[in-house]
C-alpha positions in Angstrom: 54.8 96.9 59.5 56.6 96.5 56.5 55.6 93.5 55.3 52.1 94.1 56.0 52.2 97.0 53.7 53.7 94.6 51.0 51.2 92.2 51.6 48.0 95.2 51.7 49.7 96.4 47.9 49.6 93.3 46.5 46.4 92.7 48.0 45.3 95.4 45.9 46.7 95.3 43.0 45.2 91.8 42.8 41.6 93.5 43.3 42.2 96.3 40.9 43.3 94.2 37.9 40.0 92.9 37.4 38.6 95.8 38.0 40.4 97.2 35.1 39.6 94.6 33.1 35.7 94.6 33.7 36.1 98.9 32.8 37.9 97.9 29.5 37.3 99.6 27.1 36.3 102.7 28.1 37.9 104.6 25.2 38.8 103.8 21.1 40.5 100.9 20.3 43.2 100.8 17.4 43.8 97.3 14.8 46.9 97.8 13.4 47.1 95.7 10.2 50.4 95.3 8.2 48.7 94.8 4.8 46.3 97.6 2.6 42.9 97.8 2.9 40.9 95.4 0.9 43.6 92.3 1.7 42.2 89.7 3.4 43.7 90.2 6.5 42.0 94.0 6.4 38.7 92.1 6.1 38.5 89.6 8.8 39.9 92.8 10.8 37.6 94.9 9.6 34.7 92.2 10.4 36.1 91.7 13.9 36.1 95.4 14.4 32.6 96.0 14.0 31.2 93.3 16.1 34.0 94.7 19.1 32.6 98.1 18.8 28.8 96.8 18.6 29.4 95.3 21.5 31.6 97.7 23.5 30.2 100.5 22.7 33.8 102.5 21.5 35.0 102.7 18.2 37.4 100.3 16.6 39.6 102.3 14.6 41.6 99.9 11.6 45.0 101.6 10.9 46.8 99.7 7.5 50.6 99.9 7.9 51.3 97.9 4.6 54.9 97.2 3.3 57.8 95.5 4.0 56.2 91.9 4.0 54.3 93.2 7.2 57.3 94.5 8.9 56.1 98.0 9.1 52.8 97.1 11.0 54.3 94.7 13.0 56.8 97.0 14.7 54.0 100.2 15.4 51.9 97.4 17.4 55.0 95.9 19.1 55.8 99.0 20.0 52.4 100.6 20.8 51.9 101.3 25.1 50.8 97.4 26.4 47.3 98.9 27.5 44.7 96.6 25.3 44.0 100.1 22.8 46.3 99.0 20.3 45.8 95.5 19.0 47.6 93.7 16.2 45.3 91.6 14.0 47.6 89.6 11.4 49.1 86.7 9.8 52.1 83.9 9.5 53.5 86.4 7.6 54.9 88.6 10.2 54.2 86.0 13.1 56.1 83.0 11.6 57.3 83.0 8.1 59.8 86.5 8.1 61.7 85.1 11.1 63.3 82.2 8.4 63.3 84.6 5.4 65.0 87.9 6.5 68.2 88.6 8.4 66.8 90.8 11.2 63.7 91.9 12.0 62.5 95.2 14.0 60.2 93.1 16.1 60.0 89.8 17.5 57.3 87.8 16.9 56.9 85.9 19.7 58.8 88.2 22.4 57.2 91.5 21.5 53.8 90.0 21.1 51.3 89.0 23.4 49.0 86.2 21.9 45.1 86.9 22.0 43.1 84.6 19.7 43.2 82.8 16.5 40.9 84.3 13.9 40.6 82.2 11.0 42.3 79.5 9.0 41.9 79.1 4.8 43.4 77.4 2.0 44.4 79.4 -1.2 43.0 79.4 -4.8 45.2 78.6 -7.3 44.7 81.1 -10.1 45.5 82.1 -13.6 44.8 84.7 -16.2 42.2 84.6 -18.8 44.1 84.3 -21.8 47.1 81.9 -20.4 46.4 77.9 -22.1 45.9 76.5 -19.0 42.7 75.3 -17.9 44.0 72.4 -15.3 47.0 72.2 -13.0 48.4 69.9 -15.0 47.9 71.8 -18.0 49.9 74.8 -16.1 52.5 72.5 -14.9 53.1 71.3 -18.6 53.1 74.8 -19.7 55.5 75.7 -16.7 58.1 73.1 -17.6 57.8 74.2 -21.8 58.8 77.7 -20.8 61.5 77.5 -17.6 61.4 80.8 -16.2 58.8 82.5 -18.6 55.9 82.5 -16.5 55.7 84.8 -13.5 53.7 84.3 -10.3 53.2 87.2 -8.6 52.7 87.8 -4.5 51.5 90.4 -2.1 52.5 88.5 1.2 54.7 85.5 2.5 51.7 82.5 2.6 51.1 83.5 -0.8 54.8 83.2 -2.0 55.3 80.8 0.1 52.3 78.8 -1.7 53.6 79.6 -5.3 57.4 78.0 -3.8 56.1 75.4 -2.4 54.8 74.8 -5.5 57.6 75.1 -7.9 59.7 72.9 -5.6 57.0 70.3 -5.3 56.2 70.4 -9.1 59.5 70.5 -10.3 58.6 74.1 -12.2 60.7 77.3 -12.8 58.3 80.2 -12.4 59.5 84.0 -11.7 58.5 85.7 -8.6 57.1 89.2 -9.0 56.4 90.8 -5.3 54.0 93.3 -4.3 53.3 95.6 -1.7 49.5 94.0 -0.9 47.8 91.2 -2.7 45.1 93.2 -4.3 48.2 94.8 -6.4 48.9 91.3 -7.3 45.5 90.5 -8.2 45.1 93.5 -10.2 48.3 92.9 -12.4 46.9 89.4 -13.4 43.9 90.6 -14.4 45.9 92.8 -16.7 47.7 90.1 -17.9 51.2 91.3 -16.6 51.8 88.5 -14.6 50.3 84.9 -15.1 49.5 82.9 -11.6 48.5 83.6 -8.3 48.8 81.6 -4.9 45.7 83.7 -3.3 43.2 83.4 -0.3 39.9 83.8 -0.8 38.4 86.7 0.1 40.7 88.6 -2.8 40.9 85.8 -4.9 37.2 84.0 -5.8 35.7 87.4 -6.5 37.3 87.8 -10.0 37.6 84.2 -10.6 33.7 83.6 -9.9 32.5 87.0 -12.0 34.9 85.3 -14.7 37.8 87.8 -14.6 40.3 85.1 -14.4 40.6 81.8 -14.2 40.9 79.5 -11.0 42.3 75.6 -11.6 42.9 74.1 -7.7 43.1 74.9 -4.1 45.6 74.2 -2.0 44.2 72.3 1.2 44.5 68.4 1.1 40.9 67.9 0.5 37.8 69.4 -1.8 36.4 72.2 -0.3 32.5 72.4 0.3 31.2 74.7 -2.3 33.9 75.3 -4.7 34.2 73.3 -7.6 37.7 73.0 -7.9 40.1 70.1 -7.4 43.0 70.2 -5.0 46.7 71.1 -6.1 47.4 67.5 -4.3 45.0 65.5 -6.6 46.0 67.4 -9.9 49.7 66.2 -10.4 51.6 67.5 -7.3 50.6 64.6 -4.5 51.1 65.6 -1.1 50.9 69.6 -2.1 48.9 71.4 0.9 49.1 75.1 2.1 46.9 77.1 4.7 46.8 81.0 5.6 45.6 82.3 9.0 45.2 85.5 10.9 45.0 86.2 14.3 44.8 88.7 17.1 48.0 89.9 19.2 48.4 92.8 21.3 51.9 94.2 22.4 53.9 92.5 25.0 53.0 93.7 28.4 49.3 93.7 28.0 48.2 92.9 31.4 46.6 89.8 31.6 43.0 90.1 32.5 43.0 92.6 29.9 43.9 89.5 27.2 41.1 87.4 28.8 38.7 90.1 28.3 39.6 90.7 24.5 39.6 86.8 24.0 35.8 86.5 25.6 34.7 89.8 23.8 36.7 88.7 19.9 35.5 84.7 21.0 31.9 86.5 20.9 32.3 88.9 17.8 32.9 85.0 15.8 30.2 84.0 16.8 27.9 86.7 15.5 26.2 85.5 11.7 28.2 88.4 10.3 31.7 86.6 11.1 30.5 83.1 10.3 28.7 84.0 7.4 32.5 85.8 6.0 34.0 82.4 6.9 31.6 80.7 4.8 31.3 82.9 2.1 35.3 82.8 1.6 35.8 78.4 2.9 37.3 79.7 5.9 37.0 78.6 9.1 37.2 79.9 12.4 39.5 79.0 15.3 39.3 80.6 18.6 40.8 79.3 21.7 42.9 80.7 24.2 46.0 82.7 24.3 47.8 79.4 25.0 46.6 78.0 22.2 47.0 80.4 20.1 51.2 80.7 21.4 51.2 77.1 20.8 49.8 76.9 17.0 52.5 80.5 16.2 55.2 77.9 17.2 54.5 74.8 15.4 53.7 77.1 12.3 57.3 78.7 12.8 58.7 75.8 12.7 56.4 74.5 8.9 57.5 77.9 7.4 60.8 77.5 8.4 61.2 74.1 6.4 59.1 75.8 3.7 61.4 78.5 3.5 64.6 76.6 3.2 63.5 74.2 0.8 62.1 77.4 -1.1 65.0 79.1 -1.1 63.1 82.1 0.1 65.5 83.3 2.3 66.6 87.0 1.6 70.5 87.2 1.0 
């Protein structure tokens, strides 16, 4: 009698998962994202938030919990209830770089996490101010190594220090470090000419470089990008340079998992709406959904890039 209890439960909790799953969502949904609105991260979430309510019918609600290098987000989400209403749209920042540069973290980022979909996947745009004599790579490399330690780079999250160390390693450069709370910060020093160079994506970096606010001299993926009419860091005097920024979507560990396939089919959709492509194109991204496998699998092999970025950096936090 027992057992055929046990066996009835299961029975049914096999038949009501799915039924849970086909319900969702039936009431808001919350984004957390561990950088300030107007970072590129806040835009692809923002994007993806519209086309889930559109087609849900609820309200995506986008909640910015910026500081910390993304620590401060990432520990509301891992610690939101594991119900698919709080998800966690983000970046190797929180998901794979911070694990290599700090001591401890308040989260995990692959234990607390469970692994939805991959978002997008950019390079960075290499920019300067106005005013600083340096209209090439090269020409900022030369400048660099006349002034050891005089020009600053400034940074609003890990890929983009991490692109600016890379850098200085690779080119054999002393630059100075300035950090910021969110990349738009960053942005807005340069174009007051307190700081020098930026290591930015795209969606906050080609918007004052193309309206002629500052100046952008490279990107940083291995090849030309369709487009843009800049030259790669790689073919301007720093051979083998290459750097890439992603986001993608997590929810808290827990999340049951019909719930996950649901959000990957509905967030798989939202990308293929002309509003998300045509973001993609507008800023040289590109998208790259697949499963929740696929997405655990690409946060590992990127742990383990940032983690040989980091050391040779030196980025790690005493």
């Amino acid at each position: 009698m027992l057992r055929r209890s046990f066996v009835a439960g299961m029975a049914l909790a096999g038949i009501a998962a799915p039924a849970e799953a086909q319900a969702y969502p039936d009431r808001p949904i919350r984004i957390v994202v561990p950088f300030g609105p107007g970072t590129a991260t806040d835009t692809v979430a923002r994007a993806v938030g519209a086309e889930l309510s559109a087609r849900t019918g609820q309200s995506v609600i986008i909640d910015n919990k910026p500081g910390a290098e993304g620590q401060i987000g990432a520990q509301a989400a891992a610690s939101a209830p594991p119900d698919g209403y709080t998800l966690f749209i983000t970046t190797q920042t929180t998901q794979a770089t911070n694990i290599h540069v700090y001591k401890s973290l308040p989260y995990d980022p692959v234990k607390s996490f469970a692994p939805v979909i991959g978002l997008s996947l950019g390079a960075q745009i290499v920019m300067v101010r106005n005013d600083l004599p340096a209209t090439s790579v090269t020409e900022l490399i030369a400048l660099a190594r006349a002034q050891p330690g005089k020009l600053s780079f400034g940074s609003g999250n890990g890929s983009s220090r991490g692109g600016a160390e890379l850098f200085k390693i690779m080119a054999k450069v002393d630059l100075l470090g300035v950090p910021y709370k969110t990349q738009p910060q960053a942005i807005g020093d340069l174009l007051g000419g307190r700081i020098d160079v930026i290591f930015s994506d795209f969606i906050t970096g080609l918007p004052p470089v193309r309206d002629g606010r500052a100046r952008g001299l490279a990107v940083t993926s291995r090849d030309r990008l369709a487009g843009l009419p800049y030259p790669t860091v790689h073919e301007s005097g720093v051979p083998g340079y290459e750097m890439w920024a992603w986001t993608a979507c997590y929810a808290p560990a827990g999340t049951p998992r019909p719930i996950i396939d649901r959000l990957n089919g509905l967030i798989r959709k939202a990308m293929a709406s002309e509003t998300y492509l045509n973001l993609t194109r507008t800023t040289s991204g590109m998208p790259f959904p697949g499963s929740p496998e696929d997405l655990a699998a690409f946060q590992a092999r990127e742990t383990a890039k940032w983690g040989e970025i980091v050391a040779t950096a030196g980025m790690k936090e005493p």
